[in-house]
C-alpha atoms as a printed R data frame, in Angstrom:
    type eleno elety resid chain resno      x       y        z
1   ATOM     1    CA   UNK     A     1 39.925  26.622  -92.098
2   ATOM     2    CA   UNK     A     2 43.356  25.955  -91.299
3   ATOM     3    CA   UNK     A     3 44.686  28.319  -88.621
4   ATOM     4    CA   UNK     A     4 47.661  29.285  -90.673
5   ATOM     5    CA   UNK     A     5 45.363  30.825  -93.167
6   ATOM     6    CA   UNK     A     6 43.696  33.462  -90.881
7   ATOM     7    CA   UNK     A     7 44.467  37.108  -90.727
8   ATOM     8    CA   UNK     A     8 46.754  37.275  -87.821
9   ATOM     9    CA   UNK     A     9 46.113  40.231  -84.874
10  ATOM    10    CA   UNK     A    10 48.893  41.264  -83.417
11  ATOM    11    CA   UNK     A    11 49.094  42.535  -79.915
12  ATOM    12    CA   UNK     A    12 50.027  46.142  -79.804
13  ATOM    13    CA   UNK     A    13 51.748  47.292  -76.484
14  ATOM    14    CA   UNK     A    14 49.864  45.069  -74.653
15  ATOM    15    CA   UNK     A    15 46.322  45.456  -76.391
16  ATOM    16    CA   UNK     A    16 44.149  42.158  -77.169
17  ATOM    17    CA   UNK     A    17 41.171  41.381  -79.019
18  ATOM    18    CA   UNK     A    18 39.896  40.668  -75.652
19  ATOM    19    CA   UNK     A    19 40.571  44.727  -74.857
20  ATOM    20    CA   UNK     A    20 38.797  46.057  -77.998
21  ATOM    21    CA   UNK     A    21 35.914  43.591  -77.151
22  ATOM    22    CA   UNK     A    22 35.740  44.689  -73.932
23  ATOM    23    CA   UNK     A    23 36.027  48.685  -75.210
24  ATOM    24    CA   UNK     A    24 33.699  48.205  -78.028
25  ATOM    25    CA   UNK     A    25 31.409  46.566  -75.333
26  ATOM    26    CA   UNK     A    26 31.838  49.457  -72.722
27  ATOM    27    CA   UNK     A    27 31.427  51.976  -75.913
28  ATOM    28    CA   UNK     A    28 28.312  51.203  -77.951
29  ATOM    29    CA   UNK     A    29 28.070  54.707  -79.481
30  ATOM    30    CA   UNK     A    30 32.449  54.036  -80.803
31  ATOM    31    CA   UNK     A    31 31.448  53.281  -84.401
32  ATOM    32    CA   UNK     A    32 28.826  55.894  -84.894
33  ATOM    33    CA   UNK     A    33 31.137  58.160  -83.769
34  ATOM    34    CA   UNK     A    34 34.040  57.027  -85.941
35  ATOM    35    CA   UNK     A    35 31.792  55.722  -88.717
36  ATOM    36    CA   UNK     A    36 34.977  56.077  -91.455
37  ATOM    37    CA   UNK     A    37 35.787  52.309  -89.986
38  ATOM    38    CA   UNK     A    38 32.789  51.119  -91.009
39  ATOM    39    CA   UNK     A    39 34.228  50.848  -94.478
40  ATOM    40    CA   UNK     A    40 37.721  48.705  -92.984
41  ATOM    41    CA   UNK     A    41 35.594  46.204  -91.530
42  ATOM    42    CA   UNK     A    42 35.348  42.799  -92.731
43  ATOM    43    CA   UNK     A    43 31.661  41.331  -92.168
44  ATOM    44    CA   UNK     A    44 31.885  37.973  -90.361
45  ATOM    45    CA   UNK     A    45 30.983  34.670  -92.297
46  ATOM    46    CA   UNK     A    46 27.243  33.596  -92.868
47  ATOM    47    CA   UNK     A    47 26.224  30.598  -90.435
48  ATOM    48    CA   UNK     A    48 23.225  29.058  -90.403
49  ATOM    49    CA   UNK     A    49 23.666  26.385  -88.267
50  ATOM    50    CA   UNK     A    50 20.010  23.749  -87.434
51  ATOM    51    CA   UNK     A    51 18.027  26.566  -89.218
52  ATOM    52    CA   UNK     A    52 19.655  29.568  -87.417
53  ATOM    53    CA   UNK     A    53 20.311  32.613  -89.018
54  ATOM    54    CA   UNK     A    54 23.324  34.396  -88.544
55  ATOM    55    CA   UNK     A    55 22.542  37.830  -86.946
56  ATOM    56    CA   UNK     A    56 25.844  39.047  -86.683
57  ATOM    57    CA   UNK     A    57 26.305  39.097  -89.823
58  ATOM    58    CA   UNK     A    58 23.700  40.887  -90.777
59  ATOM    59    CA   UNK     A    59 23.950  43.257  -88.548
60  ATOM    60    CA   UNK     A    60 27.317  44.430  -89.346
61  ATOM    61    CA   UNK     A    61 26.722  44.418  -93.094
62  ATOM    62    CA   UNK     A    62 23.325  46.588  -92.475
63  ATOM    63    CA   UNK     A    63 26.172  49.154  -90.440
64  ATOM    64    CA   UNK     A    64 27.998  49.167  -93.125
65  ATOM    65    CA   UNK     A    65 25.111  49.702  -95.538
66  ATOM    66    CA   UNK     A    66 23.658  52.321  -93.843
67  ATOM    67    CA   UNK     A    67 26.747  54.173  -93.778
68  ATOM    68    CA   UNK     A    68 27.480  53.936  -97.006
69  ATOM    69    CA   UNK     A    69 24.069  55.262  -97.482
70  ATOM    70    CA   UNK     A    70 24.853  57.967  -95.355
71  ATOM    71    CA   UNK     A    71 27.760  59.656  -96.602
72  ATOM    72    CA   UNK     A    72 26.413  58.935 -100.817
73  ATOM    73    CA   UNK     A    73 23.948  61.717  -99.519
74  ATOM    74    CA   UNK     A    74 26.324  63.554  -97.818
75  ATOM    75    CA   UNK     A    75 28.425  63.651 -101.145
76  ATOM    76    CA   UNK     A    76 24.973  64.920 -103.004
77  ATOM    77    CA   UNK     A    77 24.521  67.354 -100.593
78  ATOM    78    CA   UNK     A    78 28.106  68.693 -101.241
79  ATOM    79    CA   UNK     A    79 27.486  68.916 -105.028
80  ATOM    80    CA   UNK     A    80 24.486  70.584 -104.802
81  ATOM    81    CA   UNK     A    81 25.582  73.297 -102.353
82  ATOM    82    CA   UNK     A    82 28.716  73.848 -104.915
83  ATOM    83    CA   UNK     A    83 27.062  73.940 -107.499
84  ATOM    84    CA   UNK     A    84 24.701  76.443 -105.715
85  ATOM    85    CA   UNK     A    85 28.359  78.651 -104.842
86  ATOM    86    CA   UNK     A    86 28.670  78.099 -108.759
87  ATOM    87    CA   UNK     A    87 24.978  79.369 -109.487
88  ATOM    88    CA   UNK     A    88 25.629  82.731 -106.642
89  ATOM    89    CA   UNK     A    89 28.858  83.982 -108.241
90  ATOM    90    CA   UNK     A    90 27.659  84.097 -111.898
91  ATOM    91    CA   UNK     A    91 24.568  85.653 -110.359
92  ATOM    92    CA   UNK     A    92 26.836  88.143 -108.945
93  ATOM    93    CA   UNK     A    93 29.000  89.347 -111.840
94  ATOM    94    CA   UNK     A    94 26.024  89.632 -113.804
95  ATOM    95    CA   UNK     A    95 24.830  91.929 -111.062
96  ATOM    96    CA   UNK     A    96 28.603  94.088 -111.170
97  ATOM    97    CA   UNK     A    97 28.103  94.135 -115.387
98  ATOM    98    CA   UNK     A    98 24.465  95.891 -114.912
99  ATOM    99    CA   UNK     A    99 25.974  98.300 -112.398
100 ATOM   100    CA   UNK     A   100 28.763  99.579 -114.590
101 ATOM   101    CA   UNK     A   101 26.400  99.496 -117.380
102 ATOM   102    CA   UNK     A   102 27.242 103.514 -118.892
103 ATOM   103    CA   UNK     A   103 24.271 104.021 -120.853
104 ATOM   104    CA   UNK     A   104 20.706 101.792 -121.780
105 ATOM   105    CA   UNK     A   105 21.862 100.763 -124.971
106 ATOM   106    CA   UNK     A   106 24.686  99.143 -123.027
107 ATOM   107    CA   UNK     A   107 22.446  97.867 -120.632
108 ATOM   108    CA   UNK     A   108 20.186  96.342 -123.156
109 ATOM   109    CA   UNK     A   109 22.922  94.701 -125.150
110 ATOM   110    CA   UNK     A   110 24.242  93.496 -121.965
111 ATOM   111    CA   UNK     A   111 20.767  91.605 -120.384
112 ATOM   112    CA   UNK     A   112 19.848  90.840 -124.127
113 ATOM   113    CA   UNK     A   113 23.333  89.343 -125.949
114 ATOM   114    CA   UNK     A   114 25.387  88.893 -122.747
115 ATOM   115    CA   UNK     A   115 23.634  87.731 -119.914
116 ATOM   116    CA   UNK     A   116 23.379  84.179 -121.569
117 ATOM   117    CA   UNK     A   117 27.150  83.359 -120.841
118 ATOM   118    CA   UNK     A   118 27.535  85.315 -117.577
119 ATOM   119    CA   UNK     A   119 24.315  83.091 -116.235
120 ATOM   120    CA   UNK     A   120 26.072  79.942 -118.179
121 ATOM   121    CA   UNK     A   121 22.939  79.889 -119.383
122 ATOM   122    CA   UNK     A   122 21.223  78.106 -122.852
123 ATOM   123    CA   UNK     A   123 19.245  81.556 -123.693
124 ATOM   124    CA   UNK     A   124 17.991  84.372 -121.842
125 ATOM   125    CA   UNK     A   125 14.785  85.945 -123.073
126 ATOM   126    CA   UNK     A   126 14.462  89.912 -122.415
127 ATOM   127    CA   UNK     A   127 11.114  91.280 -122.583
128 ATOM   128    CA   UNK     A   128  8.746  94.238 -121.493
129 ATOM   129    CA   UNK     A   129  5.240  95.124 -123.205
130 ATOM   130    CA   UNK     A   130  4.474  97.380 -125.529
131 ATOM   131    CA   UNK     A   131  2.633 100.682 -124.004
132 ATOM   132    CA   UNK     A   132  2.996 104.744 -124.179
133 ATOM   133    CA   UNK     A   133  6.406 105.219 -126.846
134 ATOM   134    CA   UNK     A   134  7.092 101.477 -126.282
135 ATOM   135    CA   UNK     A   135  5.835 100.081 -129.688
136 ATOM   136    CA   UNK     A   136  6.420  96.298 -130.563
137 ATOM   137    CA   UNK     A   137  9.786  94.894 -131.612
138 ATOM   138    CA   UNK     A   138 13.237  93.698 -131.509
139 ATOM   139    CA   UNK     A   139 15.456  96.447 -130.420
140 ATOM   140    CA   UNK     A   140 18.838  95.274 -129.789
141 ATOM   141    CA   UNK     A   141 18.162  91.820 -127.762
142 ATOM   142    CA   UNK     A   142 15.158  93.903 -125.797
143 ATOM   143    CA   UNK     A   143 11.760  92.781 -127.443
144 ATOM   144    CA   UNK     A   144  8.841  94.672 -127.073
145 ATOM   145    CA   UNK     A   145  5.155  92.316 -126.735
146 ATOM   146    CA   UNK     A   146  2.162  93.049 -127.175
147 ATOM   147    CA   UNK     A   147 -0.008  93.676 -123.241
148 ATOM   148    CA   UNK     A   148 -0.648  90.795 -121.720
149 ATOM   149    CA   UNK     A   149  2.157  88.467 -123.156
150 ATOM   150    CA   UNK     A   150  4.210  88.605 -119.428
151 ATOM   151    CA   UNK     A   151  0.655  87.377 -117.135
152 ATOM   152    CA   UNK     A   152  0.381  84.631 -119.817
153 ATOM   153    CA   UNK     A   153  4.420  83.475 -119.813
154 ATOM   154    CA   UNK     A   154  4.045  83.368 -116.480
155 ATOM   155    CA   UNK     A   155  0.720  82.353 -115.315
156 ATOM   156    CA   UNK     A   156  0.194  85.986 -113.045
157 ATOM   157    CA   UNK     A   157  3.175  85.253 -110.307
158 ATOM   158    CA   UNK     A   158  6.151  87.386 -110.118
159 ATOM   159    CA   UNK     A   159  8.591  83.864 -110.388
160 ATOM   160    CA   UNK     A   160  8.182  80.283 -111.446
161 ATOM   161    CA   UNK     A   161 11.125  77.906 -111.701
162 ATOM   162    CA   UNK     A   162 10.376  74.794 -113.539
163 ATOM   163    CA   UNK     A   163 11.300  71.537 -115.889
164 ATOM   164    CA   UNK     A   164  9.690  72.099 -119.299
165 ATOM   165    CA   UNK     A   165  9.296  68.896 -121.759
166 ATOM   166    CA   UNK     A   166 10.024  71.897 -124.196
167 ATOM   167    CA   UNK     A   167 11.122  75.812 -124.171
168 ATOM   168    CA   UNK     A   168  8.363  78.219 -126.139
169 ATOM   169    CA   UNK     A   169  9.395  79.470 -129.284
170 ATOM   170    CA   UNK     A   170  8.074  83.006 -128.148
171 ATOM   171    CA   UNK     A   171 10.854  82.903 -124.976
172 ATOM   172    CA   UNK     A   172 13.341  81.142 -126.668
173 ATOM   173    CA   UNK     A   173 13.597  81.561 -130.821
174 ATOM   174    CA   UNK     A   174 15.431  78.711 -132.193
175 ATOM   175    CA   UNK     A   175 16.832  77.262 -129.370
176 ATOM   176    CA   UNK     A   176 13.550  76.302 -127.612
177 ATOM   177    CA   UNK     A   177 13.566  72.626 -128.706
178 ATOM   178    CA   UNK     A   178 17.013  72.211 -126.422
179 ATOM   179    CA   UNK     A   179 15.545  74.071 -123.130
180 ATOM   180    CA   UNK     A   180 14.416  71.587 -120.446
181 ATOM   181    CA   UNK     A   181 14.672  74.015 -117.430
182 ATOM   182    CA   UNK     A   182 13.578  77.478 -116.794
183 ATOM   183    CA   UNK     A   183 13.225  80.697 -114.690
184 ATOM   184    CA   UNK     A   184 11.270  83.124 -115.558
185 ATOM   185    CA   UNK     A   185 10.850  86.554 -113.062
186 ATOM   186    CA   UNK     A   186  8.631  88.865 -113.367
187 ATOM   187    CA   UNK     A   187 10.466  93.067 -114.508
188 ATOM   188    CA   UNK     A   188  8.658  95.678 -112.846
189 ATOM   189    CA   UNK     A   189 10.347  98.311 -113.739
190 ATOM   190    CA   UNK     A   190  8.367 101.155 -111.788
191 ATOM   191    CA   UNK     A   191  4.622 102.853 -111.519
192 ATOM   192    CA   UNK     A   192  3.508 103.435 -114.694
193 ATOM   193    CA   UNK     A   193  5.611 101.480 -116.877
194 ATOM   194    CA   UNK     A   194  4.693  97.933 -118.474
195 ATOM   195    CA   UNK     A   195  6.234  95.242 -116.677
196 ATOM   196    CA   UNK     A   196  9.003  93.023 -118.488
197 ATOM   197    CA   UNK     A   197 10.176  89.250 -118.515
198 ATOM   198    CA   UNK     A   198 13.288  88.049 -118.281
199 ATOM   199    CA   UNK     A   199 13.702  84.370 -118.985
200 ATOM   200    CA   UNK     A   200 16.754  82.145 -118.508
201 ATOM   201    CA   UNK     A   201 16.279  78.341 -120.259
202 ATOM   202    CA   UNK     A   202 18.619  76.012 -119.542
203 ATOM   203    CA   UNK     A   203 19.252  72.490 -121.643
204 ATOM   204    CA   UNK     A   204 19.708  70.313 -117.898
205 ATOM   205    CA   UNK     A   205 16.065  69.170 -116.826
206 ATOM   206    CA   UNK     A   206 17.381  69.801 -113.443
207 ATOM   207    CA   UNK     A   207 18.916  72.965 -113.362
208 ATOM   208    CA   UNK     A   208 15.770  74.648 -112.385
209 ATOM   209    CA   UNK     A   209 13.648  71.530 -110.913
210 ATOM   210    CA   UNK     A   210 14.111  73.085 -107.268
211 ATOM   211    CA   UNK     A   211 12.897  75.638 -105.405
212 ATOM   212    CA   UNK     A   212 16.535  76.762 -104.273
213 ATOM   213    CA   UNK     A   213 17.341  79.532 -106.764
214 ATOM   214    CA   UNK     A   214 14.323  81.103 -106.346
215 ATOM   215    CA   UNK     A   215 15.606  83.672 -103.981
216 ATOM   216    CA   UNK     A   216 18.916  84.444 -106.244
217 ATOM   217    CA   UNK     A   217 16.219  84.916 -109.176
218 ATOM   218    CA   UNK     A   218 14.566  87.005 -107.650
219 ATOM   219    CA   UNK     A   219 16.921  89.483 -106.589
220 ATOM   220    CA   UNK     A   220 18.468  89.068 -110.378
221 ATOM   221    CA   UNK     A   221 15.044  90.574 -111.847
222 ATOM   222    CA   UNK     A   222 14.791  93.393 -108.976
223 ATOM   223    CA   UNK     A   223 18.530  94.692 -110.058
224 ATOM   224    CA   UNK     A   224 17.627  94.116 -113.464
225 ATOM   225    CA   UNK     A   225 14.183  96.089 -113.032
226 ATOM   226    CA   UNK     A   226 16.278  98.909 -110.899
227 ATOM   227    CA   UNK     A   227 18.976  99.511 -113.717
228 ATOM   228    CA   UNK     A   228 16.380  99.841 -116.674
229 ATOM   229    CA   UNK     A   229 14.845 102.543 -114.201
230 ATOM   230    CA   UNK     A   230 17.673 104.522 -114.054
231 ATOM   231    CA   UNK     A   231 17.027 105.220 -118.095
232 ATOM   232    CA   UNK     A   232 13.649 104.920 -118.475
């Protein structure tokens, strides 16, 4: 290579190549701890010289691989705890809506009609069982199911968050064919009362493939449970 060609170092107050060898030598841990260079330096050229591979080279371009590595899942980890943020502040103006809530007709038109674009969700489903002067029904976005219905929906837990190859017509009417992702938590409204659904299908496969809503679900369906309470 002719020497006019190469990148040329120059010395800076009196610092070498020799001195950041002789640093980098004295500092093994430098790069891990300032791993953003990783992505300025230049891997050295391949040699393989009588059969001799080159392991300098490969050992930088591994650093620089790994690190790349690294901070692609420290990006996804970013998203995903924004998106989370996202996921906690709808949760909590739903929650401020159902508190101001005047009356249960409000309250039902609220879970039932509204609750869908507060929870930038697909659908939500709003359910309890029929029993005592609770006969079965559509009334106003609530619907009333036969006993039963809620233990099958949801297999007898109190909260299942899952990918579905395809929402149930029952949950979601005519939108069922676009939900790929749901929640559904378990209403128990008090002693003595049938216990509701409330079901929140979303069209992203992944919206609900983790476990790490499950808490903010849950404390959706006990508000949700406590303001019906207050009327019935």
């Amino acid at each position: 290579m002719d020497p006019s060609s190469k990148r040329p170092y120059l010395a800076i107050a009196g610092l070498t190549p020799e001195n950041v060898r002789g640093f980098l030598m004295e500092n093994p841990d430098f790069l891990v701890d300032n791993a953003d260079l990783m992505e300025e330096l230049v891997a050295p050229e391949l040699r393989t010289g009588n059969g001799v591979q080159d392991f300098q080279h490969y050992r930088t371009a591994r650093l620089q691989e790994d690190y790349d590595e690294l901070k692609a899942e420290h990006e996804d980890l970013i998203d995903l705890l924004q998106e989370n943020l996202q996921r906690q502040d709808r949760m909590n103006a739903a929650i401020l809506a159902l508190m101001d809530a005047p009356d249960f007709t409000a309250t039902l038109r609220l879970i039932g009609h509204d609750f869908a674009a507060l929870l930038d969700q697909e659908v939500v489903g709003f359910f309890l069982e029929a029993g005592g002067w609770l006969d079965t029904g559509d009334y106003d976005g609530l619907k009333v199911v036969p006993p039963g219905m809620v233990n099958r929906w949801i297999n007898g837990r109190d909260v299942m968050l899952e990918e579905v190859p395809c929402g149930l017509k029952d949950l979601y009417g005519d939108k069922a064919p676009t939900i790929r992702s749901q929640a559904l938590v378990r209403l128990v409204i008090r002693d003595g009362l049938p216990h509701g659904l409330l079901a929140l299908g979303h069209t992203d496969p992944m919206h609900y493939a983790t476990d790490l809503a499950t808490e903010q679900i849950e404390t959706l369906g006990g508000v949700v449970s406590r303001c019906l309470g207050r009327w019935l």
